[in-house]
N, C-alpha and C positions, 0 to 999 in steps of 0.2 A: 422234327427230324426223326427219322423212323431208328429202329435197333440196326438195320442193315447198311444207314448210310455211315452210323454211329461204328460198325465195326468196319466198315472199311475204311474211315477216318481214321479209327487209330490204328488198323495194318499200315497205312499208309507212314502215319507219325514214325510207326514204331521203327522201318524200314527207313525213313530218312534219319532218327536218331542213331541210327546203327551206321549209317554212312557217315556222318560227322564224326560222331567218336572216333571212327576209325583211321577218319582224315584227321584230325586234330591230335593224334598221338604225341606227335615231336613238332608241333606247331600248335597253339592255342587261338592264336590270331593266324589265321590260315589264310592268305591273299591267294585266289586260286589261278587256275590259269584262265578261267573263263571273264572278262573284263568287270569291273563292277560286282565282283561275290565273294564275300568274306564271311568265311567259317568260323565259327566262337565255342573255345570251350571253357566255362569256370569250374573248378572243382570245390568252390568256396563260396559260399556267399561272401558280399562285398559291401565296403563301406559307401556313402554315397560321395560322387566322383562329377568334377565338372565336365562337360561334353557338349562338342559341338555337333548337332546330330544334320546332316546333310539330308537333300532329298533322297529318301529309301524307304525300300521296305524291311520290317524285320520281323524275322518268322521265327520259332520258338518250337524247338522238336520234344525237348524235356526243359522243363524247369520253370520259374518265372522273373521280369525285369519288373522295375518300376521307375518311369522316369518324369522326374518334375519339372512341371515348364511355366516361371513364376511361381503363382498358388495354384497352379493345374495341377494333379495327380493322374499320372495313365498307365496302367497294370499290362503286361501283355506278357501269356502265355502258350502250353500246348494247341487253346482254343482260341487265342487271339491273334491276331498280328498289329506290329503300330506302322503307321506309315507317315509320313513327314515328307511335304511336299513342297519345303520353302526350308534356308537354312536356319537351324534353332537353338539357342543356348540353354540347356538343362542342366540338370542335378542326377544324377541316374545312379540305379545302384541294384546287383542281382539278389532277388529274395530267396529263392529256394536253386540251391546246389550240394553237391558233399562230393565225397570221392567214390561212394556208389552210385550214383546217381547224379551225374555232371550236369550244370546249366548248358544245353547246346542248342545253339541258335543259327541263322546267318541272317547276311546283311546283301541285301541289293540296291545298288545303287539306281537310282531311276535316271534314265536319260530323259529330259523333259524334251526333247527335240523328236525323239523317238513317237512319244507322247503325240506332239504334234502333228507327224506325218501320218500316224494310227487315224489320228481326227480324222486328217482329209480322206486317206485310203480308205474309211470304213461309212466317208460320209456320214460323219457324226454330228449333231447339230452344235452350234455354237450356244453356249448355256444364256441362256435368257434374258435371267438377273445378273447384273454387275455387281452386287455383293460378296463380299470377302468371308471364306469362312477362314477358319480356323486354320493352321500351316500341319495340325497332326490331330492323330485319330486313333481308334482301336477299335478296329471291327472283326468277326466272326472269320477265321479260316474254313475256308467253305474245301469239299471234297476234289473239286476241280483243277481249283486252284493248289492243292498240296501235291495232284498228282502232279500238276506244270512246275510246280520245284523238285519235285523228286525224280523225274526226268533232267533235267537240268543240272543239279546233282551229280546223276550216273553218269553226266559225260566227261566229270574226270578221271574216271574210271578208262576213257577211248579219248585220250587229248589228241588224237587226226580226227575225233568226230567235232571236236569244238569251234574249227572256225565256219564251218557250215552248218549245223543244227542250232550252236548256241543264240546266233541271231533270232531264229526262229521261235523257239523257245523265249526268250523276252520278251521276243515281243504279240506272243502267246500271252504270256503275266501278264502286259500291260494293258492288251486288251481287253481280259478279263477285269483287269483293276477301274478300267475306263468303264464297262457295264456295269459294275456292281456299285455298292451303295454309296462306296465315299469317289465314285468317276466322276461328279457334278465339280470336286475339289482338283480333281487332276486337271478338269478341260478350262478352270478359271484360269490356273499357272500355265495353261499351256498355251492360251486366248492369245492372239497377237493384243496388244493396248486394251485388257480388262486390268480394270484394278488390281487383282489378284497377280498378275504379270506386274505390273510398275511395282507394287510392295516388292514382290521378291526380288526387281533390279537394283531396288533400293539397298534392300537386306543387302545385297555381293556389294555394292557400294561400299557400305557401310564398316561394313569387311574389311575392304582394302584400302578403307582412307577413317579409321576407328579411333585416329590419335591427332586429325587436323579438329579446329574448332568447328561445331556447326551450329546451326538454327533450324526448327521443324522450318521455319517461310522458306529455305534457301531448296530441302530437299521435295517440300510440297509443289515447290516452281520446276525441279528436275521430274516432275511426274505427270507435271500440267492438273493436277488437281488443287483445289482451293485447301487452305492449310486444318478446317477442319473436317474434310472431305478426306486428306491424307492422314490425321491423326487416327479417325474413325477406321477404317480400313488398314490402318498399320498393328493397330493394337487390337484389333478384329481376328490377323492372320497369327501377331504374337505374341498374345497377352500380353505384351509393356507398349511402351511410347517409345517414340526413334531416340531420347534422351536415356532412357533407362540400359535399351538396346545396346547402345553406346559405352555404357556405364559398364555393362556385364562384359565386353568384349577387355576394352581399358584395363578392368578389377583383373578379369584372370590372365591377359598376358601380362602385368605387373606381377603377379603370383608367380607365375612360370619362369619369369627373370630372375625373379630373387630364391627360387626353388633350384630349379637348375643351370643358373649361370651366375649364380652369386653376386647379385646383384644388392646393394643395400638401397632402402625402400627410396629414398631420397632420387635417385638415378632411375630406378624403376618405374618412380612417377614420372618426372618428366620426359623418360622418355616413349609411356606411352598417353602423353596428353594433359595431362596434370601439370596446371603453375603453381596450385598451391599445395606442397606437400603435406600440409594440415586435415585441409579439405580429402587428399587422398587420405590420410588414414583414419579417419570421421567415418569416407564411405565404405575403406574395406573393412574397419569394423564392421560395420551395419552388415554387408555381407556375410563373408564369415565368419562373424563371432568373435574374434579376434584381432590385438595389433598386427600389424606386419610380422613384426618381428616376433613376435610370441607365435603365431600361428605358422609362421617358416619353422621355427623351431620343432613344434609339435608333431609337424609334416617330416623333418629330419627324423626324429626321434622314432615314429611309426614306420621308416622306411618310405615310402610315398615322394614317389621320384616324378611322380606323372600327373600332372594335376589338371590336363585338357587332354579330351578325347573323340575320337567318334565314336560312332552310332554301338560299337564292340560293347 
C-alpha cells in the first residue's frame, strides 16, 4: 500500500472518528436514523461481556475490540473490520479506550436479502463449492470502502437526504463487501438451498425454539442433509455443534433471568430447558467459572446489569 493511499486512509479515519465522537456525546449506543447503523462510544475499556453478534459489519474509527467465538480469537481495529454473516454467540470485550481517546466504532446491519438482490442485479456468479466457511472474519479496511461509510455517516448530518441516498449507499458497502475477499462468504449465506443458507436457517431456529428438546437427526432432516453432512457444516460456520449452540443460548438466558429478573437458578433452569437442575449448574459452571449463585452475586456486586449483547 503506497504512503499516499496510507494517508488518505487515515484523513478518512480520522474524519469519521470526529463524526462519531460527536454523535455519541449524550448517546453511547446511538441507534441512528439511517436503518441498520449504530454508533459506539466506550471511554473505558471493558470486561469481557456475553453477546449475541447478528449478521454485520463492524468498523473501528479509534480504538480496538476483541471478540471470542468458542476458542476463536478475532481482533479488529482502526485497520480492520469483523464482519459476521450468520447469527453468533461470543465473549467480546474493548481493548484499547480512555476518556482521551474513546473506543468508537459502528455497527451495520447486513440485509442478507439486499445481499441477494446485489447477486442477481450485478449478475454475480453463484459460488461453485458448497462448503461452509466460517459465519466471521477480519479483513483489511480498504480506502474505498471507508470513504462508502463516511458518506453514509454524513447523512445524519441532512436526515431529508436519508431516505433517498441511504439505500444507495448500502448497497454501495455491500457490493463492495460482495467483490472483495470475504464476498465468496456473503454469496454462500445468501445462495438460495447452499449449505451455508440451511446453517444459518438452522442458527434463527435454534433461536427461537433454544428451550424445546432436540437431536442433531431431527435438525439434519429440517435441512435435508445427512446428519454428518449437517454436523460438518454447522460447526464449519460456528466453531461448536447444534448441542453446544444450544447450550450457549440456554446458559446465558438463565444468567439474564437470575441477573435481572431475579430469578433463583432452580426456575431459571427449567424454564429455559433444563430437567435436571444439577446438570444445569455442572454446565454453568464449566461456563462461567462459577455456581449460579455465586457468580449472580459477583455480577451484583460489579454492577453488571447486562450480561447479553449485540455486536455494540
Amino acid at each position: 500500500m503506497s504512503n499516499a493511499t496510507n494517508d488518505a486512509i487515515s484523513t478518512a479515519r480520522s474524519a469519521l472518528a470526529e463524526r462519531i465522537y460527536r454523535l455519541t456525546e449524550n448517546d453511547d449506543h446511538l441507534m441512528s436514523d439511517i436503518p441498520g447503523l449504530m454508533l459506539v462510544r466506550y471511554e473505558n475499556t471493558t470486561e469481557p461481556k456475553s453477546a449475541m453478534y447478528e449478521p454485520c459489519i463492524c468498523l473501528v474509527a479509534q480504538g480496538a475490540k476483541r471478540v471470542q467465538l468458542n476458542d476463536e480469537e478475532y481482533v479488529y481495529d482502526e485497520n480492520h473490520m469483523l464482519i459476521t454473516s450468520v447469527g453468533l454467540p461470543v465473549m467480546a470485550h474493548v481493548l484499547k479506550a480512555s476518556k482521551e481517546a474513546p473506543f468508537l466504532s459502528l455497527v451495520l446491519k447486513i440485509d442478507l436479502n439486499m445481499v441477494a438482490q446485489l447477486m442477481v442485479d450485478s449478475n454475480l456468479p453463484v459460488p461453485r463449492t458448497r462448503q461452509t466457511g466460517r459465519g466471521m472474519a477480519v479483513c483489511e479496511v480498504s480506502e474505498t470502502l471507508l470513504d462508502s461509510f463516511q458518506r453514509l455517516v454524513d447523512l445524519l448530518d441532512t436526515p431529508e437526504d436519508i431516505p433517498i441516498l441511504s439505500p444507495l449507499i448500502l448497497k454501495e458497502i455491500l457490493y463492495r463487501l460482495l467483490m472483495g475477499e470475504l464476498g465468496p462468504r456473503l454469496r454462500q449465506i445468501a445462495t438460495a438451498e447452499s449449505h451455508g443458507q440451511q446453517v444459518a436457517r438452522t442458527v434463527d431456529w435454534l433461536r427461537d425454539n433454544y428451550t424445546k428438546p432436540l437431536t442433531v437427526e431431527v435438525l439434519a432432516k429440517r435441512t435435508g442433509m445427512s446428519v454428518s453432512t449437517f454436523h460438518h457444516h454447522f460447526r464449519a460456520m460456528t466453531a461448536m455443534s447444534p448441542l453446544q449452540f444450544q447450550k450457549w443460548l440456554r446458559l446465558h438466558e438463565a444468567r439474564r433471568l437470575m441477573l435481572t429478573e431475579s430469578q433463583d437458578a432452580t426456575t431459571a433452569a427449567l424454564q429455559v430447558g433444563y430437567e435436571s437442575p444439577s446438570q444445569f449448574s455442572r454446565e454453568y459452571k464449566r461456563q462461567f467459572g462459577e455456581p449460579p449463585l455465586r457468580d449472580i452475586k459477583n455480577l451484583h456486586r460489579q454492577g453488571r446489569t447486562e450480561v447479553v449483547s449485540g455486536a455494540a
